[in-house]
C-alpha positions, 0 to 999 in steps of 0.5 A, a space after each residue: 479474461 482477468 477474473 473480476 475482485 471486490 473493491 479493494 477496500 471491501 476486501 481490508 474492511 472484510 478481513 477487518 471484521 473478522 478480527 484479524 488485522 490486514 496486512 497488506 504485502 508489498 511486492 518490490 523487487 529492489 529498495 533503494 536502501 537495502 538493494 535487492 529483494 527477490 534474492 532470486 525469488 519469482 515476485 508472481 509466484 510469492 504473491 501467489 504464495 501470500 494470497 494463499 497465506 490470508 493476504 486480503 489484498 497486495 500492492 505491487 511497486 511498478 516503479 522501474 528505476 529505483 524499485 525494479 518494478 513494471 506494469 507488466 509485473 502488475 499485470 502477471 500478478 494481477 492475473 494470477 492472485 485473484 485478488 485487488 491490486 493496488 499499484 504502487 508508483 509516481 503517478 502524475 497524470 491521467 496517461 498513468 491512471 489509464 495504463 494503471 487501469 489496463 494492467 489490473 488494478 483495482 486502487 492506485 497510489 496518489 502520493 500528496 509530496 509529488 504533485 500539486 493540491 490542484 494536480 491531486 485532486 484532479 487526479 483523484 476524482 479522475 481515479 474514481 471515475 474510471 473505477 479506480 480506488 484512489 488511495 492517498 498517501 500523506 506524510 505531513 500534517 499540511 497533506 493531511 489537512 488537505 487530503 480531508 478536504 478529497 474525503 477519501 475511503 483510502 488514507 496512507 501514511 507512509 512513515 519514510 520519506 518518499 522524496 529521498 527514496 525511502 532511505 531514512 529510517 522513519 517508523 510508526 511513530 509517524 503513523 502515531 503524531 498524524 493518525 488523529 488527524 484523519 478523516 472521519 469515515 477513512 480506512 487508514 493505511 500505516 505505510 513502510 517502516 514497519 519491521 516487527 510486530 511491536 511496529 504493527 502494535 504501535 500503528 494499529 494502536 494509533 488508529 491504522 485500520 490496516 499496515 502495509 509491509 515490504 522490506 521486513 517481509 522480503 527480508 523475513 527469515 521466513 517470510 510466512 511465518 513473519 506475515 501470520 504473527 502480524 496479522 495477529 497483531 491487536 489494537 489496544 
């Protein structure tokens, strides 16, 4: 039986208190720009390997097509970490919610660009129901404005394009021009794009709460190295 974790969120606002800045690990096997990741690298074992280097939580990309992923990659990961997943795909009806629920997770990815406000806010209040942390992500003004209405604990903001795959070269200055416009009592999640510490800086001074960090990660010359200074990241 799969050990129970805290609420995903509980785990970012832990970490947060105790003055370190979460970061949150993405595990993604391909980017649809940069091609493989795992460079023959075992994804369970590293995720192993970042919850014991301070991870408060991870997220697990189980998009096949164009990331690699699986539900059953969430699932090994889930069992093995001990920590809260957060599942990372193109989630559009409540089929998904469920199987999302049954492989582990304790939040999953709601992306604004790819369903309608109706299908969002369905999907939502779905989430919550079943035990799910729905956390929604935005990446206009326009999806801000109608994500305040859902009053989410979780908000993201990824700073690439999603309908293009990631493929663009969009950072933390994104996370800067919408950030403001967050609600209230939500935790803010800096998504992608963020490649240094200087890139953390910048999220974090515009009011992310925590970042979320893939490719720089898996890239990372060393990549435990690269995970502590950007926890040490401070806002100003």
């Amino acid at each position: 039986m799969r050990a129970e974790t805290m609420p995903f969120s509980l785990a970012i606002i832990k970490q947060q208190a105790q003055g370190v800045l979460p970061v949150i690990p993405d595990i993604k096997c391909v980017s649809p720009k940069d091609g493989d990741l795992l460079r023959g690298r075992d994804p369970v074992q590293v995720a192993t390997s970042l919850a014991s280097w301070g991870a408060p939580v991870l997220s697990v990309v189980t998009e096949s097509e164009h990331f690699g992923g699986s539900p059953k990659l969430l699932e090994a990961i889930a069992a093995k970490a001990g920590l809260p997943v957060l599942r990372k795909d193109f989630i559009r009806n409540k089929e998904a919610l469920h199987e999302t629920k049954h492989f582990g997770a304790s939040a999953v990815l709601l992306i604004a660009a790819i369903v309608d406000e109706r299908t969002l806010a369905a999907l939502y209040e779905h989430a919550l129901k079943m035990g799910l942390e729905p956390l929604v992500e935005v990446c206009t003004a326009t999806e801000m404005v109608f994500a305040k209405t859902l009053n989410p604990q979780l908000l993201g903001i990824n700073n690439k394009n999603i309908l293009d795959l990631e493929r663009d070269s969009g950072n933390a200055t994104r996370t800067q021009h919408l950030a403001e416009g967050k609600p209230k009592n939500a935790l803010l999640i800096s998504e992608s794009g963020i490649l240094s510490c200087a890139d953390a800086k910048q999220a974090v001074s515009a009011g992310a709460d925590a970042i979320l960090v893939g490719t720089a990660l898996w890239q990372a010359a060393d990549m435990k190295l690269m995970y502590q200074e950007l926890r040490k990241v401070t806002r100003d």
